[in-house]
N, C-alpha and C positions, 0 to 999 in steps of 0.2 A: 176823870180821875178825882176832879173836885168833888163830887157829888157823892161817887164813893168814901173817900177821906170823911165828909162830911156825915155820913151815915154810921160810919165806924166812930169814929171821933167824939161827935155832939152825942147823936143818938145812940150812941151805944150797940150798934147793930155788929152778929156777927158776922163773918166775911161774906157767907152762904146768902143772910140775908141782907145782907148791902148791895152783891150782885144782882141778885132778882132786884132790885129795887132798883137797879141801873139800866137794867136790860129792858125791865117792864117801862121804864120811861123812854129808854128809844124807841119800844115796838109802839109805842103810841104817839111817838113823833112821827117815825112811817109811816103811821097809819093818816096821822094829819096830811105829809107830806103828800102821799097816792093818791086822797080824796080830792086836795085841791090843787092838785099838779103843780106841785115849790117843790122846791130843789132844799134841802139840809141846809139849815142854818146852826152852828153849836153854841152862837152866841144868842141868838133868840133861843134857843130850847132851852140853854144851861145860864139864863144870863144873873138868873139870881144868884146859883149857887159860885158861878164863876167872879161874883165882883166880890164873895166872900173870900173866897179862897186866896192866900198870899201866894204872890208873881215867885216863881221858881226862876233861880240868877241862871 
C-alpha cells in the first residue's frame, strides 16, 4: 500500500497507473523469487518505499 500511496501522492500517478506499477513490481519479484528458489520477502522487496511511508497507529 505504501508503494501505491507513493505513486499516487509524490508522483502524481493515477490510480490505473499506480496499480500497474504495483503489480508489475510483484510480478518481478516472482519472477526473482522462482529463479532463485526464496520465499517472498515484503521487507527486501518494499524496503525503500516501506521505511518512507508513516507506521499506521
Amino acid at each position: 500500500m505504501a508503494r501505491y500511496r507513493h505513486r499516487r501522492d509524490e508522483r502524481g500517478d493515477w490510480h490505473a497507473s499506480a496499480l500497474r506499477n504495483v503489480f508489475n513490481s510483484l510480478i518481478g519479484q516472482l519472477h526473482h523469487c522462482l529463479q532463485h528458489r526464496k520465499l517472498f520477502d515484503e521487507q527486501a522487496a518494499f524496503s525503500t518505499i516501506a521505511e518512507q511511508a508513516p507506521q499506521a497507529a
